[in-house]
N, C-alpha and C positions, 0 to 999 in steps of 0.2 A: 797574131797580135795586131792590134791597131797600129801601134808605136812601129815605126821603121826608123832608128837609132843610125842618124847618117854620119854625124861627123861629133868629135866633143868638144865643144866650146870653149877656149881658153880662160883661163880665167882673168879676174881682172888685175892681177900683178903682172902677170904675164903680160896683156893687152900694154897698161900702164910701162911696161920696161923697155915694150920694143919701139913703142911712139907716146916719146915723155916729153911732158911741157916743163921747158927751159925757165930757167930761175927768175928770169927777166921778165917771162910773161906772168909768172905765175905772183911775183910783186905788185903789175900794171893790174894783174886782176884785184887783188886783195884790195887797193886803193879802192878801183871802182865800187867794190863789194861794198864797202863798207860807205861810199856816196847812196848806194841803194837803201840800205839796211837804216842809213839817218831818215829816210822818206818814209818807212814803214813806221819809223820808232818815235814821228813827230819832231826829229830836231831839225830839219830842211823841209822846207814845204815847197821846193820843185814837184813839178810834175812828171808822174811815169809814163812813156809811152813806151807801148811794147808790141812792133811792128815788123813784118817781114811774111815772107811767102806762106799760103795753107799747109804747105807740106815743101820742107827742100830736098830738091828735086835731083839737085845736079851743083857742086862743089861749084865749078867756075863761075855760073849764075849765082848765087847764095854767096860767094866773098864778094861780086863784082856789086853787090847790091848791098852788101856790107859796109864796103870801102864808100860808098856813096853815103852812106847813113852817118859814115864819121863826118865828114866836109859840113853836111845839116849840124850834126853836135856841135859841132864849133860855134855857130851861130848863132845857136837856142840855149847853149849851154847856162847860161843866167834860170833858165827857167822849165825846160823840159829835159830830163833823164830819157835816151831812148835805150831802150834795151832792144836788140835784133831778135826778130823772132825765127829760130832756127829750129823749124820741127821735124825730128826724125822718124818720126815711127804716126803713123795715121791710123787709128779707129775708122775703123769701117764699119755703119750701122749691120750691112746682112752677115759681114766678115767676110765679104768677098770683093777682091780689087785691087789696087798699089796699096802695100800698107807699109808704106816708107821706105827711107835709105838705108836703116837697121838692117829690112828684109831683104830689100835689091838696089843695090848701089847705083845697078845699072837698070831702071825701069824696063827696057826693050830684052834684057836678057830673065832668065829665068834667078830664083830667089837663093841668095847665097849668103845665110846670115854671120857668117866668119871674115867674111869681106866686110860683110855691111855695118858688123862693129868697129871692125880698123876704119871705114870710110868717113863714119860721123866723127872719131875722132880728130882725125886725120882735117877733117873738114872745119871743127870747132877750133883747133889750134890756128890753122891757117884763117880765120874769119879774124879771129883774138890779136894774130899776129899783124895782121894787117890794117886793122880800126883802133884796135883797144878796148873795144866795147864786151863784156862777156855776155853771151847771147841768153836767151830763155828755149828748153825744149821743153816736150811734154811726157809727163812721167803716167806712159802706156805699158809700160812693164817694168813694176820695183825691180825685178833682177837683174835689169840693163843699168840702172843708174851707177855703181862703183866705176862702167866706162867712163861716164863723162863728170862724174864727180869734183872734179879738182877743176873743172871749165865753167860751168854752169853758172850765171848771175840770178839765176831763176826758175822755176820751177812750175807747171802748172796740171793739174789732176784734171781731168776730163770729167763731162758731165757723165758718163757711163762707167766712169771708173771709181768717181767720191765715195760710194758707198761701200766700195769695197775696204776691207780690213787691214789687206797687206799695205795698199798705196798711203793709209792713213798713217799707220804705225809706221811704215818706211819716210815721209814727210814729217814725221815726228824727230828723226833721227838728222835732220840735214841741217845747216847753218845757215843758208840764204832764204830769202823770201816763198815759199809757196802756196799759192794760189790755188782752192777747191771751187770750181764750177759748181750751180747749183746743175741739178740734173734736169733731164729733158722734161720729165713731169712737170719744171718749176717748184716741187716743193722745197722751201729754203732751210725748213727744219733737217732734211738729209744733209747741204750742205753746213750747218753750222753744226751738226754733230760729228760732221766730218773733221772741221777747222777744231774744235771743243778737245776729238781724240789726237788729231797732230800737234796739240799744243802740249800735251799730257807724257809723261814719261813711261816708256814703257819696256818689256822683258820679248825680244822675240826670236824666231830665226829671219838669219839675213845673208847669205852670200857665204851659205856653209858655216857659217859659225852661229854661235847664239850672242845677240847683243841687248847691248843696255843703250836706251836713251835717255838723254835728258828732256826732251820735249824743244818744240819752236814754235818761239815766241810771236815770229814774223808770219805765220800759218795765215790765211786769210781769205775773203769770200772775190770770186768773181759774178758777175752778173751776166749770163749768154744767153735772156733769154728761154723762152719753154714752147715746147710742142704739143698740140691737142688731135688725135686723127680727127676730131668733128668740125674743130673750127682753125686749125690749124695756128701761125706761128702765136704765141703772147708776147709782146715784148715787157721787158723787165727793166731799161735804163730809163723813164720818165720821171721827173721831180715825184709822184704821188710814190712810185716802185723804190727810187731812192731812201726815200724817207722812209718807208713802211720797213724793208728791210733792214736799214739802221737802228730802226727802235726797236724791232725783234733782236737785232745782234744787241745792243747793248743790255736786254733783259738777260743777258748770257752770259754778261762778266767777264768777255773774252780779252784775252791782252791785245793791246793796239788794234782796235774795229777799223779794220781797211776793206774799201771796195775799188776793186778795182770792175769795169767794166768792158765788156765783149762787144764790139761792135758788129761783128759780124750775126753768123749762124742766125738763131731763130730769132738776136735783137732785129737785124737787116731783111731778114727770111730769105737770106742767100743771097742780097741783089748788092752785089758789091758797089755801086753807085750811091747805095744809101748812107753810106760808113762815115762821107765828110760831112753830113747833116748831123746824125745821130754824135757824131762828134763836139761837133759845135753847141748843141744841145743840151751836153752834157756840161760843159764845161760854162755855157749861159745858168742853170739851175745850179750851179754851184752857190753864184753868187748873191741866190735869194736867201740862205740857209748858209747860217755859220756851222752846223755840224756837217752838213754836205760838204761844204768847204774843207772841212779840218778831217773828214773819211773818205771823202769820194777822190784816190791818189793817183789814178788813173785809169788808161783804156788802153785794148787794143785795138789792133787794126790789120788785116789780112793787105797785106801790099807787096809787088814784085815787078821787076824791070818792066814789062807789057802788062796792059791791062787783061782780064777776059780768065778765058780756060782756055785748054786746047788736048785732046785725045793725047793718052802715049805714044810716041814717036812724032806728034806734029811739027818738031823740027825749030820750034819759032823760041830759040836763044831767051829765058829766062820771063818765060810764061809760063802759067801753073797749069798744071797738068793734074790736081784735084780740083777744088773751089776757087770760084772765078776771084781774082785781087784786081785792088787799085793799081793803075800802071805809076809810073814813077814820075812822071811828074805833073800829076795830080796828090800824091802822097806827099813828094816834095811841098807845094803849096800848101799843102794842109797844115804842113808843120809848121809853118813859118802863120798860118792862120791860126792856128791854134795858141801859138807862143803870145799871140798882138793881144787875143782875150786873157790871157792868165795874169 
């Protein structure tokens, strides 16, 4: 056989029993949730920023950058929503390399994913407990999400995974915001029949049983940009991309047309230095267009203690160790630049 059957994955009641989120946090989330879900649904017109490491890496880095991002909330709170961006599980184009803390908690050790599901939990409670803020991860395998289910402020489908059938119907079934990337091609038509089926109610299997959804409403487009092998990256956040995309989603009749946009990947083309322009940018073109205005809800942003990348094991305390991020306090700045134009 192919298949070598190592160990049997706990389930998620199980996972859920032995590291359970306390009543107290699990209130502090529901409040936040629901400041979220006002941005999606038009009755707050705060902005979303949804910022933190490429991939978290390492628990202590990932809260200690947490804990910083609350101190920023305090002060932008009138006007930007930050959501932590807490990715556990990393898409790999060849499928080869770290593909998150899911897989190995401990990057330098070999891949242990019964650890790596206690760890993100383990890691989302303690970020929660320490900020307040309920993080965003990326939903790289619907069958992981019952782990962190009750934690989650957000949600976001990868550009190589939107087209797929399970992540849609699985984001069909969820209560908070989730986000479909258009895919690498840039065709926006896959992403918006992606957001069209997670909005839609449906019959399927889920986590050993068979479920019914009712559809979500909060479902919605991100913008990251497209790759071409000829000519290489397209970006997709410019006033003309803006707009274009807007008028294709509302020929769709979709509930609450939100874009939120990717400042990285193929909009940046990897160069993480580009991110507080492209940001600025974005948030300048808001205010030539009242629809821009009133869809375009926010961006992200690839950001962690040290600027740069660095090899696994290079040792340097809360540096990414996939795609290179803004160090912290240039992130820092940005928010407080950002909040001056909104």
């Amino acid at each position: 056989m192919a298949f070598a059957f190592k160990n049997r994955i706990p389930s998620a009641d199980e996972v859920l029993a032995e590291i359970p989120l306390k009543k107290d946090l699990a209130q502090a989330k529901a409040k936040r949730d629901k400041e979220i879900r006002d941005v999606f649904e038009g009755k707050n017109d705060k902005f979303i920023l949804i910022i933190g490491p490429c991939s978290a890496d390492n628990a202590d880095a990932v809260c200690e950058y947490v804990s910083r991002l609350r101190k920023v909330q305090e002060k932008v709170q009138d006007k930007i929503l930050l959501i932590p961006r807490m990715y556990t599980n990393k898409p790999r184009t060849t499928g080869v390399g770290y593909k998150g803390m899911a897989h190995q908690p401990d990057p330098n050790e070999p891949p242990n994913i019964i650890a790596g599901i206690k760890a993100i939990r383990r890691m989302h409670i303690r970020a929660l407990e320490e900020s307040g803020l309920p993080a965003a991860d990326e939903m790289l395998y619907p069958g992981n999400s019952p782990f962190l289910a009750d934690l989650l402020g957000y949600v976001a489908v990868g550009a190589r995974s939107v087209e797929n059938q399970q992540h849609r119907l699985t984001a069909s079934g969820m209560d908070i915001p989730v986000g479909l990337k258009n895919p690498t091609s840039g065709d926006l038509s896959v992403m918006l029949n992606g957001i069209y089926a997670a909005q839609q109610p449906h019959v399927f299997i889920y986590s050993g049983w068979e479920v019914e959804t009712t559809g979500n409403p909060l479902a919605h487009a991100i913008l990251r940009g497209a790759s071409n092998p000829l000519i290489g990256n397209l970006p997709n956040y410019h006033y003309e991309d803006l707009i274009n995309t807007m008028e294709y989603y509302l020929e769709k009749k979709l509930a609450h047309p939100t874009i939120i946009v990717d400042t990285s990947h193929a909009n940046s083309g990897k160069k993480f230095e580009e991110q507080p322009r492209i940001a600025k940018e974005i948030l300048v073109n808001r205010n030539f267009s009242d629809l821009l205005k009133k869809s375009v809800k926010g961006i992200m942003l690839e950001s962690y203690l040290v600027e740069g990348t660095q090899k696994i094991g290079g040792g340097v305390f809360g540096k990414s160790i996939t795609d290179a991020c803004l160090g912290w306090d240039d992130s820092e700045k940005l928010i407080y630049e950002l909040a001056d134009l909104l």
